[in-house]
C-alpha positions as a printed Julia matrix, in Angstrom:
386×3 Matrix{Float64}:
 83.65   4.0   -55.02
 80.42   3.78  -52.84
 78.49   6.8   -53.17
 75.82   7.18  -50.04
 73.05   9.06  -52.24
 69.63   8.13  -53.39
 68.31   9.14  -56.21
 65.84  11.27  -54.68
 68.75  13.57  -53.5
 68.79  17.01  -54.42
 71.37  19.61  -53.6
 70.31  22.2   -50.49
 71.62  25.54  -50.55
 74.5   25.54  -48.11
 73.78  27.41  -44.06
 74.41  30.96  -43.02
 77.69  29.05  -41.34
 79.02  27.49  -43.83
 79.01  30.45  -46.42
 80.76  32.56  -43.45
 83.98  29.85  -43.0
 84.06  30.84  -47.04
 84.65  34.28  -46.04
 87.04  34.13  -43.8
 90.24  34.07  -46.55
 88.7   37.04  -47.57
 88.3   39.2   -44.98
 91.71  40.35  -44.4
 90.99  42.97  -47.32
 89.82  46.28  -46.63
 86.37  46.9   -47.44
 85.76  50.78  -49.33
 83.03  52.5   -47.36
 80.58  53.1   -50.28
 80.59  56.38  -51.85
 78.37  59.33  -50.34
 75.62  59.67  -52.86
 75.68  56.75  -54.87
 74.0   53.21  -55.08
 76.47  50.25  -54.57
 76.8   47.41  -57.16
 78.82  44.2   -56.46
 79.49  43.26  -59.92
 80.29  39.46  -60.22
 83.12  39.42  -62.51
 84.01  35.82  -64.09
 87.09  37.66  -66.01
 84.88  37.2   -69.24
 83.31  39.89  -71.78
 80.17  40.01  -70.65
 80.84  40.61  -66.79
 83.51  43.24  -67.6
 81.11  45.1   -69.85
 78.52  44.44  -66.73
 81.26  46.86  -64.51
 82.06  48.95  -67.11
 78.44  49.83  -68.26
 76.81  50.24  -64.28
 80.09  52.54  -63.69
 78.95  54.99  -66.11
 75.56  54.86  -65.24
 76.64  56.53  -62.0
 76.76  53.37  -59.13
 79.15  52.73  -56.96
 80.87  49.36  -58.94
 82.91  46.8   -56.79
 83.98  43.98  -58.7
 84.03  40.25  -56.71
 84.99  36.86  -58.28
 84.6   33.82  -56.02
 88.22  31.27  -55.92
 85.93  28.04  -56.91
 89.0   25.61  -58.38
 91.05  23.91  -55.91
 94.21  23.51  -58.39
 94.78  24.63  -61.59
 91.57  25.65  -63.93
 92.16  28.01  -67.42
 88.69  29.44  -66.45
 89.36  29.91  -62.86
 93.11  30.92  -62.71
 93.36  33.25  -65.72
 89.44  34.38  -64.9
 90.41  35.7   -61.31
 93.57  37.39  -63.11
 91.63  39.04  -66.04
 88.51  40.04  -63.62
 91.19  41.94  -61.44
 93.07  43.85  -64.58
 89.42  44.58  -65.49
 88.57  46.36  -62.01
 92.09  47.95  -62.45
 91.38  49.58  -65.65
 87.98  50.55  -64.69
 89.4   52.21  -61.04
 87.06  49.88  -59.13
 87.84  47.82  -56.22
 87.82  43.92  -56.54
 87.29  41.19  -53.96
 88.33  37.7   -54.4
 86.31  35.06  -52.56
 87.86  31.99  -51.44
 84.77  29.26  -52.3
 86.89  26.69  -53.23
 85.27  24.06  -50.3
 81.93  24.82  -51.06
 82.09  24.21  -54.66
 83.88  20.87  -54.5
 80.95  19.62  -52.16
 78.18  21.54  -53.62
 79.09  21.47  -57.49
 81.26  19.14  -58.04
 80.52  16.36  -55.67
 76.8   17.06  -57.33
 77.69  16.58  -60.0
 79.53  12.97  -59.71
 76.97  11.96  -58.01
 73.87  13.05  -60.35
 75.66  10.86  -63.08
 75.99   7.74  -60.21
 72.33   8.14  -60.28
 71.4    7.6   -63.58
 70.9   11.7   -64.07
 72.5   14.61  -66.46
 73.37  17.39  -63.71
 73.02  21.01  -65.13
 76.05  22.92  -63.03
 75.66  26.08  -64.46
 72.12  26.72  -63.0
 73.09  25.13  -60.0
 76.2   27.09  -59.16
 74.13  30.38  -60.4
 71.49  29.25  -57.31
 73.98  28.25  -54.89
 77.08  30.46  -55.57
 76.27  33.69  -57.37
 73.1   34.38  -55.57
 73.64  32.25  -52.62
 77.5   32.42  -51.15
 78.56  35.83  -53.36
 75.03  37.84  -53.02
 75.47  37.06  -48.88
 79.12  38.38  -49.36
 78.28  41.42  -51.13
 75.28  42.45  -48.91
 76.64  41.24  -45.24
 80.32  42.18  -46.11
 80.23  45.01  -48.98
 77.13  46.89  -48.05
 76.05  46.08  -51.44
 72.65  47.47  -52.27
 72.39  45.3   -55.82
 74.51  42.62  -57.02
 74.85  42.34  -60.37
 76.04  40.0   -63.21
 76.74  39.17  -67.26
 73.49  37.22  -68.01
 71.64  37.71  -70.47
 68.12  38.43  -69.14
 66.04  41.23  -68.1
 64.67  41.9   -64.17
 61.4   44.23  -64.83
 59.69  45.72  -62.35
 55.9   44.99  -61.88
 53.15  46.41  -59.28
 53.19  43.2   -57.68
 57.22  42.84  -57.7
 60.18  41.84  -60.08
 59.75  39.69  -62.66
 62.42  37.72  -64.42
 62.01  38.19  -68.27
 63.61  36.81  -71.59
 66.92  38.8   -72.89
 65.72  41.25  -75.78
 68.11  38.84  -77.87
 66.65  35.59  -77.83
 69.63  33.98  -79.3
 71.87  34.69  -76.16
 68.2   34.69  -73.25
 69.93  32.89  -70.23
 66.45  33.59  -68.06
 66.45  29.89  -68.32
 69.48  29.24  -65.88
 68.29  31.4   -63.49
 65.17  29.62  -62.17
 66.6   29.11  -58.65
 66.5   32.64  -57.53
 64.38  33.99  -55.46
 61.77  37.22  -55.7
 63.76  38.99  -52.7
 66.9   37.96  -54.78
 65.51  39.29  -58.08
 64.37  43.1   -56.81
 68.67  43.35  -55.4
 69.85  42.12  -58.63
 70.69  44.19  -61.77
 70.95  42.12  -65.54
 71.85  45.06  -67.82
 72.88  42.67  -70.81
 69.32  41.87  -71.17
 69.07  45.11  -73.02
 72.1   44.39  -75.5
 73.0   41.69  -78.15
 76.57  39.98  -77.47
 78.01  41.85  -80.98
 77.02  45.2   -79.49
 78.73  43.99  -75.75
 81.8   42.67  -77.8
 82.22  46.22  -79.23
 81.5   47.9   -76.64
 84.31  45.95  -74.4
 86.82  46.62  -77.51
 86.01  50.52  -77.41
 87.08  50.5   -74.39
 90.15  47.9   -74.33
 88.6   46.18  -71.58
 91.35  43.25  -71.07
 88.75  40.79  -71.51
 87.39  42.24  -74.94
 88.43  39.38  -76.96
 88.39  36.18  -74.52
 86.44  33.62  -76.41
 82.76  32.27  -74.45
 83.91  29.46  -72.29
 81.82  26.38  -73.73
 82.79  24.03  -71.14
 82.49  22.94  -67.64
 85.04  24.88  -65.88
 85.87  22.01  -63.36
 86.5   19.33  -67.19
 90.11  20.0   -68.07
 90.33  21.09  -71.31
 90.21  18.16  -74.21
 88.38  16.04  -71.74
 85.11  14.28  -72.08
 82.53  14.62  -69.31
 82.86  10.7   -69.48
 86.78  10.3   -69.11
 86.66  12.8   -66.53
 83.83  10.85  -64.42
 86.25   8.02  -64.93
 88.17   9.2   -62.36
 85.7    8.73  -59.71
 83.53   6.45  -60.54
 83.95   2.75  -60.57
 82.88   0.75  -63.77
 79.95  -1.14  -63.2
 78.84  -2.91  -66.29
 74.88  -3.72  -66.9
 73.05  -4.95  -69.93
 71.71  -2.64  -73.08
 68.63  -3.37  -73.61
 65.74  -2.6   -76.78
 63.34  -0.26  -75.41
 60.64  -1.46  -77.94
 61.2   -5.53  -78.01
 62.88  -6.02  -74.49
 65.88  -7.88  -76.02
 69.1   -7.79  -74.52
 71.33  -6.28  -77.37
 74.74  -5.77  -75.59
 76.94  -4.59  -72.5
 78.15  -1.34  -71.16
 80.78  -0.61  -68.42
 78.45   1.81  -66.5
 75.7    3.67  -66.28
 77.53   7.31  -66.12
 78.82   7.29  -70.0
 75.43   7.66  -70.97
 72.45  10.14  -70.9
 68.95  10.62  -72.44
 68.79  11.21  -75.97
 72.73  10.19  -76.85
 72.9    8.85  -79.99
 76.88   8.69  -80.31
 79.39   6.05  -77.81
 76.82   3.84  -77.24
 78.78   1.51  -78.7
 75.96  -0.64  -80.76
 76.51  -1.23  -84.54
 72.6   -1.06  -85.96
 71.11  -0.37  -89.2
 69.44   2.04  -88.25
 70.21   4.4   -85.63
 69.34   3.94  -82.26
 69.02   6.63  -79.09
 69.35   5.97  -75.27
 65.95   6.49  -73.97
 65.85   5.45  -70.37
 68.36   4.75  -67.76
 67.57   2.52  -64.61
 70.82   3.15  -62.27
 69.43   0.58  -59.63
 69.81  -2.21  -62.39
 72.47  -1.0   -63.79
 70.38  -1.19  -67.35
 70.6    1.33  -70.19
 67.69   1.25  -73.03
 67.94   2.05  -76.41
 65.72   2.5   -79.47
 64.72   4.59  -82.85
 64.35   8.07  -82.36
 60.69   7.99  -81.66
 60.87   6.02  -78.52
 62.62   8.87  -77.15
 58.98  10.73  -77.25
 57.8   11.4   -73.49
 53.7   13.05  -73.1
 54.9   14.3   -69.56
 57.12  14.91  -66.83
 57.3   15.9   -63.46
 59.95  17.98  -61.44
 60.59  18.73  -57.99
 61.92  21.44  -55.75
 60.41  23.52  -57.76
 60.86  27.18  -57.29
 58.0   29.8   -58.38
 58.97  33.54  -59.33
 55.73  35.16  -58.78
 53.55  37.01  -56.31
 51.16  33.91  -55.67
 52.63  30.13  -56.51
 49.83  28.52  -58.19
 47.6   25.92  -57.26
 45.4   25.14  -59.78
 46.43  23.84  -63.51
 47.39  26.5   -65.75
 48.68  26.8   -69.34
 52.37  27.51  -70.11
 55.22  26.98  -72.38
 57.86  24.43  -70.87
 61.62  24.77  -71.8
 63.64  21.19  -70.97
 67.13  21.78  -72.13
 68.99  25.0   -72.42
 68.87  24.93  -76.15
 65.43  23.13  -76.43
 62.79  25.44  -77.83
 59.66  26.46  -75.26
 56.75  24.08  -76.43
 52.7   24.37  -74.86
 52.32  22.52  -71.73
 49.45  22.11  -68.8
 51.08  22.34  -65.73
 49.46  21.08  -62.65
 50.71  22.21  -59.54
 51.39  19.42  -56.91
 52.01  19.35  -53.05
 55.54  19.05  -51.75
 57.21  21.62  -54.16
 56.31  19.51  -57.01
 54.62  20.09  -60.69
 53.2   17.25  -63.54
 53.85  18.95  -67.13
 51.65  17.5   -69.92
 53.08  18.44  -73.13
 50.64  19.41  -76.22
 52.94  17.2   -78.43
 55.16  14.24  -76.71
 58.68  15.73  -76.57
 62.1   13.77  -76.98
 64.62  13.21  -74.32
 63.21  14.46  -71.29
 66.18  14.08  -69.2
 66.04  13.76  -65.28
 68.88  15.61  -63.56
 68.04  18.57  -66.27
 66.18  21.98  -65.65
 62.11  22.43  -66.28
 61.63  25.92  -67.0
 58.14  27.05  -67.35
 57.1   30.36  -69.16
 54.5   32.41  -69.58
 51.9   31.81  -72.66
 53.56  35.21  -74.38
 56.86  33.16  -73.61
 58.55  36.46  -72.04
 58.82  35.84  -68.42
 59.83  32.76  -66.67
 57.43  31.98  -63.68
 59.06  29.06  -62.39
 61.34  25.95  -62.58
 62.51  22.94  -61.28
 64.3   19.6   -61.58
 63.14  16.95  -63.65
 62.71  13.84  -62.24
């Protein structure tokens, strides 16, 4: 399968036109005029704990709570099929309306299709953030402000939106173990001052009980830990299988140079894998590069995986004045990665160079740069490593 993409491809966030044909399976419901008095909340409920809770606890905080899930699987999905069905009991119980939004189209072209075709480049897509940018606050926050008269959306991150004399600010969950401010780098400042994060405030035990108190359908569904597009006991590998054609290249020693094997393509690997690589070696060895236009995948110890810098693009700043001098920071690479000190120096073209204090391993391009402030409680900006 041909795949017309370059590698310096990055996905747009879809036209005013194109989110509109998504709405028009939609609009044959009847849209609620919002109630006299009250603020109006579209609630995005994934049919999960922590968006239920969202509903339940802005309901008794006095708004005006519609519930809306976007359709996003074309055929059968556990997270998308019993999601929609547990989000709508959920809106039942709670006496709310709920809206289901058919975005099936624009999720196979702007997720999923992304997401073949990061790997086809030699990068690890991150989906979640992606479909947080271009689906939550793109395609559903334009459907609940244009369609629902919506005066915040709202959803079940974990993160806080705090309110500062120069604007919102996107801070770190008060539980760091569960802080999701991370994934939200693609929103916007406009974005952040209509959106509402109320988990930021909680821990997941006290959300969990809180759901069960209340026998809110989706008290007990387990986290989803996977890609909701993967079926279920599939790799992200034999999944890509399906759409990408083998193209074997050589494995080469990232140290010596030394051709040390073969591998059938370029998408069953990513920066920092240690297992599948499908070497047997004393010691063990790590991918630490990936060159999709030869088709070449390096490995070596653990300590070539050490990078002193990166830089990232499209990036996207969440305060009053983008910078444009070099400033100090804490980076973030990964979503479980700790935040380490970093010199960022702003570049032209949407672009930043991090220099990392110490040399970090497996910067991955395709992933997410997040960059913090020095007390490591708001996140300023991010973008995607390159």
């Amino acid at each position: 399968m041909d795949l017309d993409i370059t590698a310096d491809d990055h996905p747009k966030m879809p036209t005013e036109a194109e989110v509109a044909s998504c709405f028009a399976a939609s609009a044959h419901k009847e849209v609620k005029p919002a109630v006299s008095g009250k603020t109006r909340v579209s609630v995005l409920m994934s049919g999960g704990v922590d968006s239920s809770t969202t509903a339940l606890l802005l309901k008794q905080a006095g708004y005006d709570v519609v519930g809306v899930t976007g359709w996003l699987i074309k055929s059968g999905s556990r997270c998308c099929d019993t999601g929609m069905i547990d989000a709508a009991k959920v809106a039942e119980q709670l006496g709310i309306d709920h809206h289901a939004v058919d975005l099936r189209e624009m999720f196979k072209h702007q997720i999923i299709d992304q997401f073949h075709e990061s790997y086809a480049v030699g990068k690890t897509p991150l989906p979640c953030s992606l479909c947080n940018t271009l689906v939550k606050w793109g395609a559903l926050f334009q459907y609940s402000k244009k369609v629902l008269a919506a005066d915040y959306i709202a959803t079940g991150h974990y993160a806080r939106v705090v309110q500062k004399e120069d604007g919102a600010a996107l801070a770190r969950a008060l539980d760091r173990t569960k802080d999701q401010s991370y994934v939200l780098w693609g929103l916007t400042r406009d974005q952040l001052q209509s959106t509402l994060l109320p988990l930021g405030d909680y821990t997941k035990e006290e959300i969990r009980k809180v759901a069960s108190e209340h026998e809110l359908a989706s008290a007990n569904r387990p986290d989803s830990q996977d890609l909701c597009f993967i079926p279920k006991g599939t790799t992200a590998q034999e999944y890509l299988a399906q759409f990408l054609d083998e193209q074997p290249g050589p494995l080469v020693d990232a140290v010596t140079g030394a051709l040390v094997g073969e591998h059938k393509g370029t998408h069953n690997f990513t920066v920092g894998q240690r297992r599948g690589i499908g070497l047997s070696t004393p010691e063990p060895v790590y991918v630490t590069h990936i060159d999709p236009e030869s088709r070449t995948v390096y490995v070596g110890p653990k300590e070539a995986l050490l990078r002193p810098d990166l830089t990232a693009s499209q990036v996207n700043w969440l305060v009053a004045e983008p910078p444009t001098e070099p400033f100090h920071a804490l980076a973030k690479i990964r979503y479980n990665s700790a935040t380490v000190k970093a010199m960022v120096y702003p570049l032209p073209d949407a672009a930043v160079r991090v220099v990392f204090e110490d040399p970090q391993p497996a910067v991955t391009p395709g992933q997410v740069l997040g960059i913090y402030d020095e007390s490591d409680t708001f996140l300023t900006g991010g973008g995607w490593i390159d």
